[in-house]
C-alpha positions in Angstrom: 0.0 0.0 0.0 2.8 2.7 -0.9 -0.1 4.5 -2.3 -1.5 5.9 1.3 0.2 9.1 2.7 2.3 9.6 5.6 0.1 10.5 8.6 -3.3 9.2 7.3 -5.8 7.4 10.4 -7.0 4.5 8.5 -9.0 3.6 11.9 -11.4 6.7 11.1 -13.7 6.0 7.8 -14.2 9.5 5.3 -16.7 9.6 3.3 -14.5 9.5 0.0 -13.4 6.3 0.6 -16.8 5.3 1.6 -17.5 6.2 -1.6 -15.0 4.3 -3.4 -15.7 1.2 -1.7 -19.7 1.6 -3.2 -17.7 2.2 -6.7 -15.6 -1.2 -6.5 -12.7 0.4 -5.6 -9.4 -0.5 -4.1 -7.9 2.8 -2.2 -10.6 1.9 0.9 -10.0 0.7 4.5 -11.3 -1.8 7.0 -13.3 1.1 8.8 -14.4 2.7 5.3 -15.7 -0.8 4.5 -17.2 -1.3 7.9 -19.0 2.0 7.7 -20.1 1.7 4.1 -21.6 -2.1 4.9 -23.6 -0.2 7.7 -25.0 2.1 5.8 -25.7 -0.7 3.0 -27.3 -2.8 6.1 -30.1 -0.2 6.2 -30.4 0.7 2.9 -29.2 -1.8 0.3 -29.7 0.9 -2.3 -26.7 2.5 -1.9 -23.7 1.3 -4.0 -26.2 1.6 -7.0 -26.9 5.2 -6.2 -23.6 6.1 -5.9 -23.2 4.4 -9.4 -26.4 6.5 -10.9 -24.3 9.8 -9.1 -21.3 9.2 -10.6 -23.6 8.8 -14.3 -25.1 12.3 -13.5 -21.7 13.0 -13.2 -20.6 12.1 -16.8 -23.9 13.5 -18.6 -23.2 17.0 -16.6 -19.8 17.1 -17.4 -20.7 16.2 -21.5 -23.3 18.7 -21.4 -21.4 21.5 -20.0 -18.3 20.9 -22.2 -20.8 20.4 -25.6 -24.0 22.7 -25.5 -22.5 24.6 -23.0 -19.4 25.4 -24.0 -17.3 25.3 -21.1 -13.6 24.3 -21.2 -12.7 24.7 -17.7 -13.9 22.8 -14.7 -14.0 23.0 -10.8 -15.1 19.9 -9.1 -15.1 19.9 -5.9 -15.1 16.9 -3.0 -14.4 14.6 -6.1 -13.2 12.1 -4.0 -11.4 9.1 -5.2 -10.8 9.0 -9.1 -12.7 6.0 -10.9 -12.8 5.7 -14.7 -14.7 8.1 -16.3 -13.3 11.5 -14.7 -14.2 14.9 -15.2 -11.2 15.5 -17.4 -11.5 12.4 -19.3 -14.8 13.2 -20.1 -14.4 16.7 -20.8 -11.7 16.1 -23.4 -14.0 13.9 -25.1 -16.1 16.7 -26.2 -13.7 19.1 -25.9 -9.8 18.5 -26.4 -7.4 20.5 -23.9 -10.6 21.3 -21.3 -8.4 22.4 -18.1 -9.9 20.6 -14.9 -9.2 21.5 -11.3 -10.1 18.7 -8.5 -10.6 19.3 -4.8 -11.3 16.7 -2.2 -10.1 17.6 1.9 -9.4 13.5 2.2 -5.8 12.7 1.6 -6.0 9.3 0.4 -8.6 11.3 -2.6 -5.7 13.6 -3.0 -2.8 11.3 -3.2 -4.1 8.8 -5.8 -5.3 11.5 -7.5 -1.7 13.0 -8.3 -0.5 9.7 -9.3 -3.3 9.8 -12.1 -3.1 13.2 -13.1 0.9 13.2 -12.9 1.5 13.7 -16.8 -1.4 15.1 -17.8 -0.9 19.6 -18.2 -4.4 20.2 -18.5 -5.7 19.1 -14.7 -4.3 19.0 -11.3 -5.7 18.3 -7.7 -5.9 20.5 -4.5 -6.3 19.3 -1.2 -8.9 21.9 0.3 -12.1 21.8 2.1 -15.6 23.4 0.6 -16.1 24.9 4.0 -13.2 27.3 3.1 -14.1 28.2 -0.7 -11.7 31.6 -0.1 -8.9 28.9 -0.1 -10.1 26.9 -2.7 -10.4 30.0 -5.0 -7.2 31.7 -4.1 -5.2 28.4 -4.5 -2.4 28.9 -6.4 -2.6 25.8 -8.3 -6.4 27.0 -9.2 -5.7 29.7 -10.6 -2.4 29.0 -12.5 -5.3 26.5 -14.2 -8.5 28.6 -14.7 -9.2 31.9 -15.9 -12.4 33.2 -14.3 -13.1 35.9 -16.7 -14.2 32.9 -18.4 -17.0 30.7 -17.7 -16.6 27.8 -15.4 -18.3 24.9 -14.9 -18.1 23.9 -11.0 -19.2 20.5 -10.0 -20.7 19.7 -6.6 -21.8 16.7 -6.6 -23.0 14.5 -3.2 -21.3 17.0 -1.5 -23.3 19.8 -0.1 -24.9 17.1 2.2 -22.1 16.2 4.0 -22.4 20.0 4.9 -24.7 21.2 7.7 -26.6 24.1 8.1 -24.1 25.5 10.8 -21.2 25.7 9.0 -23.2 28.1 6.1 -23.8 26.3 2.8 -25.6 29.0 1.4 -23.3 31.4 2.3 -20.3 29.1 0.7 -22.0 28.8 -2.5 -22.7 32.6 -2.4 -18.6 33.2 -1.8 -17.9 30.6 -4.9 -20.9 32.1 -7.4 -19.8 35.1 -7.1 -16.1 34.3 -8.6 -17.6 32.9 -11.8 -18.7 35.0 -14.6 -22.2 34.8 -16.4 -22.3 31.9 -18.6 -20.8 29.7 -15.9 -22.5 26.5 -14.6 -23.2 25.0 -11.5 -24.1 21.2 -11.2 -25.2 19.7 -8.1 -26.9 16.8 -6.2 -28.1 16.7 -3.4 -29.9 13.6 -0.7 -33.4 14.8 -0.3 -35.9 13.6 2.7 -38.8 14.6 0.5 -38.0 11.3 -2.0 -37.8 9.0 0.4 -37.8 10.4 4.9 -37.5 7.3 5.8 -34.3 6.0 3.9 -32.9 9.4 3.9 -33.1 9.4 7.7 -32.1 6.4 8.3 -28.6 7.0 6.0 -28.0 10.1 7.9 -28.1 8.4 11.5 -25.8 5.9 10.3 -23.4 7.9 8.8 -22.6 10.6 11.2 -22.4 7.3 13.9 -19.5 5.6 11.7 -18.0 8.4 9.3 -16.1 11.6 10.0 -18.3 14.2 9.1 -22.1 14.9 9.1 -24.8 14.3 6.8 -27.8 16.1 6.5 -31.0 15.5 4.3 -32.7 18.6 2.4 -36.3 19.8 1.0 -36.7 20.6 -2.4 -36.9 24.0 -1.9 -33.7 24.1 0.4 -31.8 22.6 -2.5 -33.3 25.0 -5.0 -31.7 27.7 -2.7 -28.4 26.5 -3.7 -28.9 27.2 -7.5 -29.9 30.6 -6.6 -28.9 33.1 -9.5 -28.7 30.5 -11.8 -31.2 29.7 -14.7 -31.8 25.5 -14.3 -31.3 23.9 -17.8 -33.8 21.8 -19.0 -35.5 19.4 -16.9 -34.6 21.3 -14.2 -34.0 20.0 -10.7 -35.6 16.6 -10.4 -34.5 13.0 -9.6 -31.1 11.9 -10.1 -31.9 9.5 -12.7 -34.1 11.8 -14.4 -32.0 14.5 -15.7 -31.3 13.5 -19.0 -30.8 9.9 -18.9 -28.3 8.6 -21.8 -29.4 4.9 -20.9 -30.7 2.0 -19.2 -27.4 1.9 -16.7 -28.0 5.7 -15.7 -30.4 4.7 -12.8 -33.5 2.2 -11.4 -36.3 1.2 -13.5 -38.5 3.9 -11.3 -36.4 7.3 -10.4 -38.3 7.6 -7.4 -36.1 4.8 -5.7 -33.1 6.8 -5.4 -33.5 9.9 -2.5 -31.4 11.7 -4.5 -32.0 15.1 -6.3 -30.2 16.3 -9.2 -29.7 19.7 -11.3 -27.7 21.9 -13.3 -27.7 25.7 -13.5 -26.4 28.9 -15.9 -25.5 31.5 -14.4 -26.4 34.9 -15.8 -30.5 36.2 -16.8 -32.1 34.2 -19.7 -32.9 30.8 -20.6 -30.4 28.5 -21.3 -29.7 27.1 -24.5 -31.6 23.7 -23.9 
């Protein structure tokens, strides 16, 4: 394991490697898988949503860097890389797309620099959303992106794993107002009004095994986040349903999945789609 950094607790599960343990992955622990077969225990559902995030993901990404134009990208609380990452998908559509990855977990960071070691056109930070002055001032940010130009910034399952004490809105406030109009925001988001029972039940679980709290939001809380930004087209609705590409993208019925999902321009106007 010459891939985990000095100094890292592996006795203490984060919700990145969580993650990547739902994704099949291999840069997990014994109390990552511990916590994420709790959270399984109560709500089998779980590795297949994080599978139907991580699609969003991909058709967010495509749209941004197609209809939308955008060749640079924030994502932030990325967590572990999988296939399929922002950049990968970004130079698909558009060749030379610049990417910029944030995650606070080290083990996120870490492997992430081994991947993006040879590649000029994306790097990683290690930073926390709670402090988006940081994130935004980061040298390494903004030797990568130019915000006089639109940016697409990606926060996806994150803004959960934020609670209402430590300001959400008021983060999202600091980071819109460094883009310029034209920019996007993607998000997703758990919401109680899906499913309060499994929503509840994942968030009493987590915040008893993983560092870090999770809290469930309304509709309308979520919708606060995208404040200032026009919703493209269908708007903020189930994970699975924003633009499906395929079979694979999510369950048979949409409702299963307690997730909500949308993606934003910023600036007056309808967007292009």
């Amino acid at each position: 394991m010459n891939w985990i950094p000095p100094g890292v607790d592996t006795t203490k599960a984060t919700m990145a490697r969580v993650y990547d343990y739902w994704l099949g992955g291999e840069h997990n622990f014994r109390a990552d898988q511990d916590a994420a077969r709790s959270i399984m225990a109560v709500d089998p559902r779980v590795p297949a949503m994080a599978r139907a995030n991580r699609a969003f993901l991909r058709r967010a990404v495509r749209y941004m860097a197609g209809e939308g134009g955008i060749r640079q990208f924030l994502d932030v609380g990325s967590g572990i890389p999988t296939q399929q990452n922002v950049h990968e998908i970004a130079h698909e559509a558009a060749p030379g797309s610049r990417v910029v990855y944030v995650d606070k977990d080290d083990v996120a960071v870490a492997h992430s620099r081994q991947i993006l070691d040879r590649s000029p056109h994306a790097t990683v930070i290690q930073a926390d959303l709670r402090d988006p002055g940081r994130i935004l001032g980061h040298p390494e940010v903004r030797r990568l992106l130019d915000f006089s130009q639109p940016v697409g910034l990606l926060l996806l399952a994150v803004l959960h794993l934020i609670p209402d004490s430590d300001g959400p809105e008021q983060i999202l406030k600091n980071l819109r107002g460094a883009l310029v109009q034209g920019s996007y925001l993607a998000i997703s988001h758990a919401c109680p009004d899906v499913d309060p029972d499994g929503v509840a039940a994942f968030q009493a679980v987590y915040n008893d095994r993983v560092a870090g709290t999770a809290v469930g939001r309304t509709r309308e809380e979520i919708a606060r986040f995208l404040n200032g930004f026009t919703l493209v087209r269908p708007g903020l609705v189930r994970l699975a349903e924003w633009r499906p590409e395929s079979p694979a993208d999510g369950p048979e019925d949409p409702a299963d999945f307690p997730l909500l999902a949308g993606v934003g321009r910023l600036g007056r106007g309808s967007s292009r789609t």
